[in-house]
PyMOL Python script that loads the backbone (N, CA, C, O; Angstrom):
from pymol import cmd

cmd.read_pdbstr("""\
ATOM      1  N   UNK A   1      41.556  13.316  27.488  1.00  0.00           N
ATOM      2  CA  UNK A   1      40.652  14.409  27.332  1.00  0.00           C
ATOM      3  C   UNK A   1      39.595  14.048  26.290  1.00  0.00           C
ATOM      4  O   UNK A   1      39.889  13.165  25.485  1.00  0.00           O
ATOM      5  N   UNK A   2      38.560  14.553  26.226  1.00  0.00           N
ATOM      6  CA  UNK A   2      37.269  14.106  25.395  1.00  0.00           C
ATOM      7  C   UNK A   2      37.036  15.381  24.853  1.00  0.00           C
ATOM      8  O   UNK A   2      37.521  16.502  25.008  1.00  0.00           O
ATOM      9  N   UNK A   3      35.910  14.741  23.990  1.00  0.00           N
ATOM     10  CA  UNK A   3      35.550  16.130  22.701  1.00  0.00           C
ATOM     11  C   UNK A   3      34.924  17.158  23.984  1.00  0.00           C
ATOM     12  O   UNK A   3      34.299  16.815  24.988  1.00  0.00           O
ATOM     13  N   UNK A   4      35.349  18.549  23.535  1.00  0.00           N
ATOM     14  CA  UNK A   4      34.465  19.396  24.410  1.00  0.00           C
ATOM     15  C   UNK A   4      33.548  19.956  23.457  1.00  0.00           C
ATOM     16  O   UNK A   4      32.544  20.438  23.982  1.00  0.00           O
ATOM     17  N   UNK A   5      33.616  20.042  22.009  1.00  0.00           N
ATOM     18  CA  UNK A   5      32.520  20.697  21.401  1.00  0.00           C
ATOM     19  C   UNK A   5      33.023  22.033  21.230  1.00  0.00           C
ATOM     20  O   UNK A   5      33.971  22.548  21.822  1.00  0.00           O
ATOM     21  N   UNK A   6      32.115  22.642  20.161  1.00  0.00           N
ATOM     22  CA  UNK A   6      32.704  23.821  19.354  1.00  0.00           C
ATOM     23  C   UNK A   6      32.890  24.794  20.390  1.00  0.00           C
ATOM     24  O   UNK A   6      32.507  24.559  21.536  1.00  0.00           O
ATOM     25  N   UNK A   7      33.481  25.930  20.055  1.00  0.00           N
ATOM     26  CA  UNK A   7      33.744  27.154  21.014  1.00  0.00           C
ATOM     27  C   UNK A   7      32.650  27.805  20.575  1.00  0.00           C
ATOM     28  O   UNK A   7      32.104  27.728  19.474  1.00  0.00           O
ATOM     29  N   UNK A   8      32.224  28.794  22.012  1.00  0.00           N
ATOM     30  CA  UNK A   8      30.911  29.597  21.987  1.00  0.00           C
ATOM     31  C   UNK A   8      30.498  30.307  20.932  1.00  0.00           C
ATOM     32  O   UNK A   8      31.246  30.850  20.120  1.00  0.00           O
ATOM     33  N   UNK A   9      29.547  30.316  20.922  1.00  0.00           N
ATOM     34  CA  UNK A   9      29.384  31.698  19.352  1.00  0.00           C
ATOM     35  C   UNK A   9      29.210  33.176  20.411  1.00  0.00           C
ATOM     36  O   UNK A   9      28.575  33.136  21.465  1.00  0.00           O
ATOM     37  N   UNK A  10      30.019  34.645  19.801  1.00  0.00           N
ATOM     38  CA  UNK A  10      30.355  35.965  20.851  1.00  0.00           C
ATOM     39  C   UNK A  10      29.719  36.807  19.547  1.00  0.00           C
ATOM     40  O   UNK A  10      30.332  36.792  18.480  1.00  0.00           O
ATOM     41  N   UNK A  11      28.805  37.338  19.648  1.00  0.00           N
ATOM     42  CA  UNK A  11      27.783  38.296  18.886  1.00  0.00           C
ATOM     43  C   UNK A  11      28.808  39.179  19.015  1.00  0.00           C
ATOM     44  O   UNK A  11      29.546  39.502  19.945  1.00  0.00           O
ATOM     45  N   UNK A  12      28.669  39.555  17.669  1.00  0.00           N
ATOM     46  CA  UNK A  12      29.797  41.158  17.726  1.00  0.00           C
ATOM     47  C   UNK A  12      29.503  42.234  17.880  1.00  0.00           C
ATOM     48  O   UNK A  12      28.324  42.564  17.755  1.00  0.00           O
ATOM     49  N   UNK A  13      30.335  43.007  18.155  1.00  0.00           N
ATOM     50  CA  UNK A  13      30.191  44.223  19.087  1.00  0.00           C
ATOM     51  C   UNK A  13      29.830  45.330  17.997  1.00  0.00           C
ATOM     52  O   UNK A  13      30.515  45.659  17.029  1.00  0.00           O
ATOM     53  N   UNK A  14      28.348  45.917  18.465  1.00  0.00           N
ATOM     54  CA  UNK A  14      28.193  47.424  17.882  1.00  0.00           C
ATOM     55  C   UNK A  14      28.781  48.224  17.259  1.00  0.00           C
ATOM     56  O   UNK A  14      28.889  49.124  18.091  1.00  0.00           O
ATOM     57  N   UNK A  15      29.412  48.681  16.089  1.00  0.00           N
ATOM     58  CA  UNK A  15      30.349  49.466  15.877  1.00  0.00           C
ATOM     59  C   UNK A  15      29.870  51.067  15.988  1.00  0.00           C
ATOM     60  O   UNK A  15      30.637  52.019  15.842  1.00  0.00           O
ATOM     61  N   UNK A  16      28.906  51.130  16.183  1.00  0.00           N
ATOM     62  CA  UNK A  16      28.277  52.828  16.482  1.00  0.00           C
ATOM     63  C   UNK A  16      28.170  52.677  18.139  1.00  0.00           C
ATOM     64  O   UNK A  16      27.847  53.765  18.616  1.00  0.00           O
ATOM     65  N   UNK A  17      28.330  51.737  19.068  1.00  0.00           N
ATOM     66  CA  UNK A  17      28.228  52.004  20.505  1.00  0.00           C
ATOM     67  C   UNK A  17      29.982  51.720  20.342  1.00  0.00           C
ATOM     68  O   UNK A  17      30.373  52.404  21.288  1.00  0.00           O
ATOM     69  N   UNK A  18      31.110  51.191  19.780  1.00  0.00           N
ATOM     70  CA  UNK A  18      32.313  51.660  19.947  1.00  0.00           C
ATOM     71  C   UNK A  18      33.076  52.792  19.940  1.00  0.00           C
ATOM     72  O   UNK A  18      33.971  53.041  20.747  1.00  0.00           O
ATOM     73  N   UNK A  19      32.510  53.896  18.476  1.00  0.00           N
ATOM     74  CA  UNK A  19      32.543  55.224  17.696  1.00  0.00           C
ATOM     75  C   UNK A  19      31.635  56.341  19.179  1.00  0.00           C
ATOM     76  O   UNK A  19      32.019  57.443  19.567  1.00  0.00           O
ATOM     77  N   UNK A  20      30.675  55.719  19.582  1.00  0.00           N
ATOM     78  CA  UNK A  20      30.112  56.839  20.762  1.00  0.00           C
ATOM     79  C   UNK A  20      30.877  56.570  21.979  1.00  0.00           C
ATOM     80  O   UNK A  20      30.983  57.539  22.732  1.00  0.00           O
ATOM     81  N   UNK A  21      31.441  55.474  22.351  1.00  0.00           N
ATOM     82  CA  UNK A  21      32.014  55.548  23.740  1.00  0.00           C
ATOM     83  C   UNK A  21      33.335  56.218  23.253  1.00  0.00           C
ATOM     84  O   UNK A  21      33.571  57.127  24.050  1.00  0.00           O
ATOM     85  N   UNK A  22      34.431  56.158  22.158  1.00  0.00           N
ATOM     86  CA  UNK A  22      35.472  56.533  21.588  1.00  0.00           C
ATOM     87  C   UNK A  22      35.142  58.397  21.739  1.00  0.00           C
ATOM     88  O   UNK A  22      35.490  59.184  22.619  1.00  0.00           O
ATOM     89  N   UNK A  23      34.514  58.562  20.748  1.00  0.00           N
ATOM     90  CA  UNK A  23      34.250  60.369  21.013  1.00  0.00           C
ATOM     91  C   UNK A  23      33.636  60.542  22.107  1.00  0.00           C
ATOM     92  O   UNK A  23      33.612  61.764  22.252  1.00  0.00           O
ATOM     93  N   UNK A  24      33.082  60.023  23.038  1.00  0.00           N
ATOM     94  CA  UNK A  24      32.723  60.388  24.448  1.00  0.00           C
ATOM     95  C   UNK A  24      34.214  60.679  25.101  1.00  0.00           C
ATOM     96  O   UNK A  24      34.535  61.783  25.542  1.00  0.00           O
ATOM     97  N   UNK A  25      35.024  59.589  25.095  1.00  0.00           N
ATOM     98  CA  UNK A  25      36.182  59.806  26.136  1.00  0.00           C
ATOM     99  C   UNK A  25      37.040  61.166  25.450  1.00  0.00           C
ATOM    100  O   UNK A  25      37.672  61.856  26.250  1.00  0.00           O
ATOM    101  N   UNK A  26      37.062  61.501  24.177  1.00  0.00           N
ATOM    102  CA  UNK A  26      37.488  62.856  23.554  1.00  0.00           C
ATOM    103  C   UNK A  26      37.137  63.866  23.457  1.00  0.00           C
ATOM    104  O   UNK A  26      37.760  64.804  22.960  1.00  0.00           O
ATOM    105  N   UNK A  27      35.177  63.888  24.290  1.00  0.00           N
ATOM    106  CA  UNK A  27      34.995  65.009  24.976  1.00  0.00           C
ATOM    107  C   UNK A  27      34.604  65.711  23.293  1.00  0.00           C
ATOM    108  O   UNK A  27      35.042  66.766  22.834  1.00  0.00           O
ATOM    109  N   UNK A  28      33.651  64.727  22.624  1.00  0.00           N
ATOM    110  CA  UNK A  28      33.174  65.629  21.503  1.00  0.00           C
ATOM    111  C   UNK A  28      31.381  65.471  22.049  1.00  0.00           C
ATOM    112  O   UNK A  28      30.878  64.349  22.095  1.00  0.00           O
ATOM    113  N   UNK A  29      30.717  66.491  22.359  1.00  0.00           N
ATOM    114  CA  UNK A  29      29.890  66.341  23.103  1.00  0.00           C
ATOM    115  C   UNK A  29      28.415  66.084  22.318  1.00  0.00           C
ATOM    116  O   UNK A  29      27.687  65.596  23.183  1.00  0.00           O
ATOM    117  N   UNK A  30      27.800  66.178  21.293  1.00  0.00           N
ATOM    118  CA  UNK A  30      26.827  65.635  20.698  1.00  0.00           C
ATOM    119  C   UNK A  30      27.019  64.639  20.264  1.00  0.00           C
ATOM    120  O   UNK A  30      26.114  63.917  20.680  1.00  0.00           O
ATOM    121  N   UNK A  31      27.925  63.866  19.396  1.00  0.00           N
ATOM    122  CA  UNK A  31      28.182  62.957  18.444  1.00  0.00           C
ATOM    123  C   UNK A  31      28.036  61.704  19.504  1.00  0.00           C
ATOM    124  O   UNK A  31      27.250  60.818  19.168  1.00  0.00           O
ATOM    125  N   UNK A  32      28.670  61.569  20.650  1.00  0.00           N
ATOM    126  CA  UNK A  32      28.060  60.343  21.598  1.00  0.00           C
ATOM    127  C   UNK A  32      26.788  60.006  21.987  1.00  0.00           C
ATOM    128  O   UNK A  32      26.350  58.926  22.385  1.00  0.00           O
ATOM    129  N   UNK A  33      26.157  61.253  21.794  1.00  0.00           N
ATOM    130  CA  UNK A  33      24.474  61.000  22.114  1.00  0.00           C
ATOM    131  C   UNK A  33      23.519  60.705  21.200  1.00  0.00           C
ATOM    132  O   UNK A  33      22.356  60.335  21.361  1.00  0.00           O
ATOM    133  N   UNK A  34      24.333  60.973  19.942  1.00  0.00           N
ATOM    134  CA  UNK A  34      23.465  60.800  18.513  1.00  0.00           C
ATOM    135  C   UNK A  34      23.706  58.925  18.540  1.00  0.00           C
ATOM    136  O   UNK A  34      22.803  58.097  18.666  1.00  0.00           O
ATOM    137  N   UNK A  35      25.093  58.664  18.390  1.00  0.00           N
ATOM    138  CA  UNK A  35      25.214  57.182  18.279  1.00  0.00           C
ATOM    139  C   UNK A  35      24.861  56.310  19.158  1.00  0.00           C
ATOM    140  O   UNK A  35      24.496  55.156  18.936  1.00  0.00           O
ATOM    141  N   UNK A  36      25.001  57.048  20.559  1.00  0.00           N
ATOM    142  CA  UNK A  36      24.593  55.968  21.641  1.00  0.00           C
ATOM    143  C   UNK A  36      23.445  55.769  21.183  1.00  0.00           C
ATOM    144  O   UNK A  36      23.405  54.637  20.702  1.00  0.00           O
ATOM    145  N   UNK A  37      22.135  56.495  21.053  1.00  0.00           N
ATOM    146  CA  UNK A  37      21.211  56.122  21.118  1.00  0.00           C
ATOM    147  C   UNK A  37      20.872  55.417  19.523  1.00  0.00           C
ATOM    148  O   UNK A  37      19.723  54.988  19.421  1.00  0.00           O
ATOM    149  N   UNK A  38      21.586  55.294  18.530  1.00  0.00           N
ATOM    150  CA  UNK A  38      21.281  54.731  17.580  1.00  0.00           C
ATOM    151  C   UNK A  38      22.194  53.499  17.363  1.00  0.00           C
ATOM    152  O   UNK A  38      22.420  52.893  16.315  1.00  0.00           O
ATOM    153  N   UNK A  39      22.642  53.289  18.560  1.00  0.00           N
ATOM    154  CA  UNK A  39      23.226  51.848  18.698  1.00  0.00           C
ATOM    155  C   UNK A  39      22.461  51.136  19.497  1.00  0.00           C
ATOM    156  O   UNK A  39      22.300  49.944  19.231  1.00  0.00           O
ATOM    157  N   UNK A  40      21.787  51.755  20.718  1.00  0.00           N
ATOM    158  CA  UNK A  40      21.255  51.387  21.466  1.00  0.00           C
ATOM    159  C   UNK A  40      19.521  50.205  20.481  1.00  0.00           C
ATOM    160  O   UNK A  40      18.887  49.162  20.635  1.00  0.00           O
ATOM    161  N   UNK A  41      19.586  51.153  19.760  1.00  0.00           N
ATOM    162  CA  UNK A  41      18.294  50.772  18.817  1.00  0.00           C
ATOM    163  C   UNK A  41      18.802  49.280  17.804  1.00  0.00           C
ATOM    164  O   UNK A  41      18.046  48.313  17.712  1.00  0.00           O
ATOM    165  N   UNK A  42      19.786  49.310  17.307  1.00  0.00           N
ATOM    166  CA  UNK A  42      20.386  48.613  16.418  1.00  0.00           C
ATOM    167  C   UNK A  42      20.799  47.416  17.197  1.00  0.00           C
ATOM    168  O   UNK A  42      21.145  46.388  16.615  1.00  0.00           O
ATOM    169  N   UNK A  43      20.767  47.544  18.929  1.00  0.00           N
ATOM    170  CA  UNK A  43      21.605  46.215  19.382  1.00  0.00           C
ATOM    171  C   UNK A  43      20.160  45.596  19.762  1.00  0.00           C
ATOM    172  O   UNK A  43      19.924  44.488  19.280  1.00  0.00           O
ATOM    173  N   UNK A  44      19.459  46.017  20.335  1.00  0.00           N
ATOM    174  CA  UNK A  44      17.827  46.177  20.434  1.00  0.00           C
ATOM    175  C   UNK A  44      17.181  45.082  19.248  1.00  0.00           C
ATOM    176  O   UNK A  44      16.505  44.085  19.502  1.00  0.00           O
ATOM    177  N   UNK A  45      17.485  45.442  18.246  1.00  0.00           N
ATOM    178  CA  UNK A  45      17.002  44.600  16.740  1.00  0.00           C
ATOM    179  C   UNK A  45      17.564  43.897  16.525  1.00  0.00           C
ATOM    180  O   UNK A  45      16.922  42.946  16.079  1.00  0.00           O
ATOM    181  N   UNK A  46      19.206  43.635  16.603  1.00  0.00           N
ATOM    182  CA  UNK A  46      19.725  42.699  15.979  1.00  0.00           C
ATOM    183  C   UNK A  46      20.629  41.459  17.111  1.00  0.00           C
ATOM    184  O   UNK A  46      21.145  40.372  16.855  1.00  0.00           O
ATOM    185  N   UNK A  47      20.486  42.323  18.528  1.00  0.00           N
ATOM    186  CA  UNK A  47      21.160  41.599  19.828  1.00  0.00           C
ATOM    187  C   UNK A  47      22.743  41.494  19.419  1.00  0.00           C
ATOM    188  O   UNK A  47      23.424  40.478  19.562  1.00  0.00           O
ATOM    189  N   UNK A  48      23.109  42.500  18.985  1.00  0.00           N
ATOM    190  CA  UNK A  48      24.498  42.613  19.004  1.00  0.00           C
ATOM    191  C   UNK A  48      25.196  42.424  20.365  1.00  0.00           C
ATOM    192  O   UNK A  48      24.519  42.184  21.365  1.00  0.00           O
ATOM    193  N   UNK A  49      26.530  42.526  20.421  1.00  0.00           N
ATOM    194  CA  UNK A  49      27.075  43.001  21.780  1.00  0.00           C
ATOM    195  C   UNK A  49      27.501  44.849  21.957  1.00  0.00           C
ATOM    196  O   UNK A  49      27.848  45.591  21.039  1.00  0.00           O
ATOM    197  N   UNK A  50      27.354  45.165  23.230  1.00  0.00           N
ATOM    198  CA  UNK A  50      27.935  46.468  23.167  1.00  0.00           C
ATOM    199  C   UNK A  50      27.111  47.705  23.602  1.00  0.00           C
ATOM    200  O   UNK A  50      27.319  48.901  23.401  1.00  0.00           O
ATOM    201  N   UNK A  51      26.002  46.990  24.333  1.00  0.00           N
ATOM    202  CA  UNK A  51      25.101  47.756  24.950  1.00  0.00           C
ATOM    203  C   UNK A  51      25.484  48.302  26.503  1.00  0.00           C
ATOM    204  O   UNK A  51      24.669  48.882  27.221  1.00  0.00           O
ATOM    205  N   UNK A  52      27.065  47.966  26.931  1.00  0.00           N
ATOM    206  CA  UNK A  52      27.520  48.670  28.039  1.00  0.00           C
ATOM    207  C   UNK A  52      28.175  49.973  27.567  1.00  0.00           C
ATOM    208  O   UNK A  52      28.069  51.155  27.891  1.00  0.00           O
ATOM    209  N   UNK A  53      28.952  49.229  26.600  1.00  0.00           N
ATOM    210  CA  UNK A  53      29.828  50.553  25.151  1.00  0.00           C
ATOM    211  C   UNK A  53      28.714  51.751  25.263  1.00  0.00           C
ATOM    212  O   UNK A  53      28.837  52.630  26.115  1.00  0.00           O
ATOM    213  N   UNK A  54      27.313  51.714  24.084  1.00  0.00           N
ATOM    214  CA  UNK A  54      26.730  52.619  24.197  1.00  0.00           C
ATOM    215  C   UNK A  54      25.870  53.344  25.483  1.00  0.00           C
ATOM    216  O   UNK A  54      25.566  54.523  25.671  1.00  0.00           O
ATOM    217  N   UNK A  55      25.685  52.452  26.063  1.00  0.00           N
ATOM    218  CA  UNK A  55      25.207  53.274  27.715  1.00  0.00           C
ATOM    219  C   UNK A  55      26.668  54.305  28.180  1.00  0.00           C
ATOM    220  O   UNK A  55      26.492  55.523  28.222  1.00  0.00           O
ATOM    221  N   UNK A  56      27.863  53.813  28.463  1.00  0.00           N
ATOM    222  CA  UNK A  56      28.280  54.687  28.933  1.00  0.00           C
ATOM    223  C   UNK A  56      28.522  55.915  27.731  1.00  0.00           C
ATOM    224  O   UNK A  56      28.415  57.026  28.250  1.00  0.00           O
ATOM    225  N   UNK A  57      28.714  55.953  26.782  1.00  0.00           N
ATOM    226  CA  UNK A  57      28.700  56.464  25.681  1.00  0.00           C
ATOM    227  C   UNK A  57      27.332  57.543  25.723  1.00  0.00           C
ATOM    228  O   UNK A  57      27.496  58.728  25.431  1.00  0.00           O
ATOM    229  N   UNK A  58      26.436  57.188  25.981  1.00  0.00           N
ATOM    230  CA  UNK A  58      25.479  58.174  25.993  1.00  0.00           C
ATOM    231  C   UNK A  58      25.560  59.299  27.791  1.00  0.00           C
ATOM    232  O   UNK A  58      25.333  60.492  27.993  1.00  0.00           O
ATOM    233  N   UNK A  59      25.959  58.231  28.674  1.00  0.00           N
ATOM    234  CA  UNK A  59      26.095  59.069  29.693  1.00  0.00           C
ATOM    235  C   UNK A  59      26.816  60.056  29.923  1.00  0.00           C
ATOM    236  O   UNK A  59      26.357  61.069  30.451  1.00  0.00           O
ATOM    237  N   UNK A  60      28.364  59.904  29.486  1.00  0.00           N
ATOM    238  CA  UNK A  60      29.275  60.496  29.108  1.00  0.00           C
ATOM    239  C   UNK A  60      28.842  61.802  28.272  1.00  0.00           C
ATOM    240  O   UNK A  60      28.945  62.905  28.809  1.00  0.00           O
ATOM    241  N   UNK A  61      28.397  61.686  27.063  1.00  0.00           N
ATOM    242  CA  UNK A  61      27.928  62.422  26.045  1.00  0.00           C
ATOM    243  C   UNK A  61      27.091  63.931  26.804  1.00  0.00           C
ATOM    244  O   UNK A  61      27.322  65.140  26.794  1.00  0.00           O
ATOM    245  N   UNK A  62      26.139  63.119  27.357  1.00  0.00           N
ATOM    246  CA  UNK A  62      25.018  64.058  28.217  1.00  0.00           C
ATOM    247  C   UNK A  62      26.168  64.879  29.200  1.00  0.00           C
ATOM    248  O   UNK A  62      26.396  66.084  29.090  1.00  0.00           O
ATOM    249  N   UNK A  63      26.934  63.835  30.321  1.00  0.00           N
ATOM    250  CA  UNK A  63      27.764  64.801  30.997  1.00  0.00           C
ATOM    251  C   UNK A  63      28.722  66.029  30.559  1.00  0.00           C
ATOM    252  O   UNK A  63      29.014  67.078  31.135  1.00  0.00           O
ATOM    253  N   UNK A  64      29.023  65.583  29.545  1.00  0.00           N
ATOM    254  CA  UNK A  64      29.602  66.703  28.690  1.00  0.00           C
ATOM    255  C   UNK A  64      28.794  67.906  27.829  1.00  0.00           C
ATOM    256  O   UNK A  64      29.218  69.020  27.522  1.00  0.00           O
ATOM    257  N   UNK A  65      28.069  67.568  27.673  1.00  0.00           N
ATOM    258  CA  UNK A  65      26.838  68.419  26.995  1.00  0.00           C
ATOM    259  C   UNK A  65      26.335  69.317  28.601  1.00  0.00           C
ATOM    260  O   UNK A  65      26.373  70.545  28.669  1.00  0.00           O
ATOM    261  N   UNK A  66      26.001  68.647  29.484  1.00  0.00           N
ATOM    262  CA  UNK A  66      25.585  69.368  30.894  1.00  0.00           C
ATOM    263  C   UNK A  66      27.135  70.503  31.063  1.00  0.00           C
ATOM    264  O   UNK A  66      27.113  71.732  31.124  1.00  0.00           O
ATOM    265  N   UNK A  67      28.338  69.617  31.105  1.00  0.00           N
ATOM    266  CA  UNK A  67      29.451  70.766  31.379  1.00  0.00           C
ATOM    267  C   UNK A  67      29.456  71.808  30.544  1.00  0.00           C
ATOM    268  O   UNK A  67      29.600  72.925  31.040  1.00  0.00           O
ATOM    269  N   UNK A  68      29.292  71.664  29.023  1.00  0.00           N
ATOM    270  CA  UNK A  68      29.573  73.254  28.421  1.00  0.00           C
ATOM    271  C   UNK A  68      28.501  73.427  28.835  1.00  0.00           C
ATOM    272  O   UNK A  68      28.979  73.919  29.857  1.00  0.00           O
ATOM    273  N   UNK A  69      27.327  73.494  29.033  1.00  0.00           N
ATOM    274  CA  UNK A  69      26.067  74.607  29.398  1.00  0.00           C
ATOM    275  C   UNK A  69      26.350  74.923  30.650  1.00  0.00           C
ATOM    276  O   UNK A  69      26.419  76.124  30.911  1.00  0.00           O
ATOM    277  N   UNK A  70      26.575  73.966  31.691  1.00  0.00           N
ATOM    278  CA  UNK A  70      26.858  75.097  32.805  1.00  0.00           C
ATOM    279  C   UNK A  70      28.670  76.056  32.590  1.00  0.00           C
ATOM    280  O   UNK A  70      28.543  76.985  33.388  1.00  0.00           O
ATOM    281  N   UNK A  71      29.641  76.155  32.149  1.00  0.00           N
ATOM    282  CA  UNK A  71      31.044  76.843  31.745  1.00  0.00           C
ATOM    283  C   UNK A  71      30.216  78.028  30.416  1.00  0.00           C
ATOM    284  O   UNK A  71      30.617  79.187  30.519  1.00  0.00           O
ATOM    285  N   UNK A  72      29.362  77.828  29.488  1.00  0.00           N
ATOM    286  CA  UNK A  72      28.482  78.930  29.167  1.00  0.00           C
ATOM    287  C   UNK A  72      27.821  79.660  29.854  1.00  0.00           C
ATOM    288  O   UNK A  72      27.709  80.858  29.594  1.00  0.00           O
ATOM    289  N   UNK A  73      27.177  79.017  30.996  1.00  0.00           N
ATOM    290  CA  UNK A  73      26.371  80.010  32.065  1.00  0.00           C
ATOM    291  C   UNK A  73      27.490  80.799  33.229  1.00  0.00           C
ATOM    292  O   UNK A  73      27.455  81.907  33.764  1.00  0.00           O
ATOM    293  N   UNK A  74      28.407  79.715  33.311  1.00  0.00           N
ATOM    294  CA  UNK A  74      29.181  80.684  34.125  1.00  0.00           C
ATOM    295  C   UNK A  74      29.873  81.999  32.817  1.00  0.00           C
ATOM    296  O   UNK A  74      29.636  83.164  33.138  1.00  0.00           O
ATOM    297  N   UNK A  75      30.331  81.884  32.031  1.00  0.00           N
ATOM    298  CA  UNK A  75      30.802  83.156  31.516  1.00  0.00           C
ATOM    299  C   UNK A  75      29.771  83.065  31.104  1.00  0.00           C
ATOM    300  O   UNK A  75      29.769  81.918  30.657  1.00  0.00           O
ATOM    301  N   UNK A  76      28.503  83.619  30.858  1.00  0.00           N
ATOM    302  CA  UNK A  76      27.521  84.680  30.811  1.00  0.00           C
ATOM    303  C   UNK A  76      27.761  85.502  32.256  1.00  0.00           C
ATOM    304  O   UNK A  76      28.348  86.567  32.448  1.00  0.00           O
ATOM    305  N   UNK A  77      27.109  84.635  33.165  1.00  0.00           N
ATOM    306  CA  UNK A  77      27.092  85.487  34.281  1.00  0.00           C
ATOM    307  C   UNK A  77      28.427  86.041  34.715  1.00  0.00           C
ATOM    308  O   UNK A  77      28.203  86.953  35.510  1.00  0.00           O
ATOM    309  N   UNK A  78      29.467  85.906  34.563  1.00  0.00           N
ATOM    310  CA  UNK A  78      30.776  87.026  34.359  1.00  0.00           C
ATOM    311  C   UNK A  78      30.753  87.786  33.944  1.00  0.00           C
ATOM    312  O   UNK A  78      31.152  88.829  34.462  1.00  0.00           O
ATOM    313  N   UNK A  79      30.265  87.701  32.747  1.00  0.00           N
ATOM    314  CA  UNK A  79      30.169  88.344  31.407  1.00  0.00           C
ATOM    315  C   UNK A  79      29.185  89.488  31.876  1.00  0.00           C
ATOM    316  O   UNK A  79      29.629  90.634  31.813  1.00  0.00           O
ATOM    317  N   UNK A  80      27.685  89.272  32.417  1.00  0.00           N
ATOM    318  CA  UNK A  80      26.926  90.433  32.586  1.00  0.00           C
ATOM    319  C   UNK A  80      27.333  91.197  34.026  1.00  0.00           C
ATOM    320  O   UNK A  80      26.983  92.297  34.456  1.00  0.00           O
ATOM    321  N   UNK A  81      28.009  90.409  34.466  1.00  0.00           N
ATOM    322  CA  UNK A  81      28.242  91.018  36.066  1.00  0.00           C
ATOM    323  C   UNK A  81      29.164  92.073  35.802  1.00  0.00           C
ATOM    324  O   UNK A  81      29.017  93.098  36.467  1.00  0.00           O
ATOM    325  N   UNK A  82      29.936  92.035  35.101  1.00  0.00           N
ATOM    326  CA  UNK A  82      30.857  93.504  34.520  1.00  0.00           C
ATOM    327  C   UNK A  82      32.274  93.094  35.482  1.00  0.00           C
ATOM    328  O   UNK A  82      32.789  94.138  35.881  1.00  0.00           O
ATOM    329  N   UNK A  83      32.883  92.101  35.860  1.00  0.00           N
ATOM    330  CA  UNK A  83      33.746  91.428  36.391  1.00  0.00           C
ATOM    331  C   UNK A  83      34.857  91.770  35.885  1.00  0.00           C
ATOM    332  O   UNK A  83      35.898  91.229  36.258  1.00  0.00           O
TER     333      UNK A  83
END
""", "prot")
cmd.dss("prot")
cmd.show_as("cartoon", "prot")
cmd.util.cbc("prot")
cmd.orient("prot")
């Protein structure tokens, strides 16, 4: 066997697109959208890894933010319908 040469260099991973995909899957619904997008910026500048982390992290975030507003609109409209 012959020299193969050093092992790759692996840019490390975002720790604010780890913290937003983490409270995304726990369904805390702003705090993923604040970090996604301020990881998104930070991997942007510095080419970290972890820009799949914060994408789903922000999607997630939004989907959850979309569910309580529509489960608020439905009990409103319960709520005024006199149900």
């Amino acid at each position: 066997m012959g020299w193969v040469g050093p092992p790759p260099i692996v840019a490390p991973t975002n720790v604010l697109a780890i913290i937003s995909l983490v409270s995304a899957l726990i369904a805390i619904p702003l705090l993923p959208v604040i970090l996604g997008h301020l990881s998104l910026g930070q991997i942007n500048r510095t080419g970290e890894g972890g820009r799949g982390m914060a994408i789903a992290g922000l999607v997630l975030g939004y989907l959850s933010i979309a569910g309580w507003f529509l489960l608020f609109l439905l009990v409103l409209a319960v709520g005024l319908s006199g149900i």
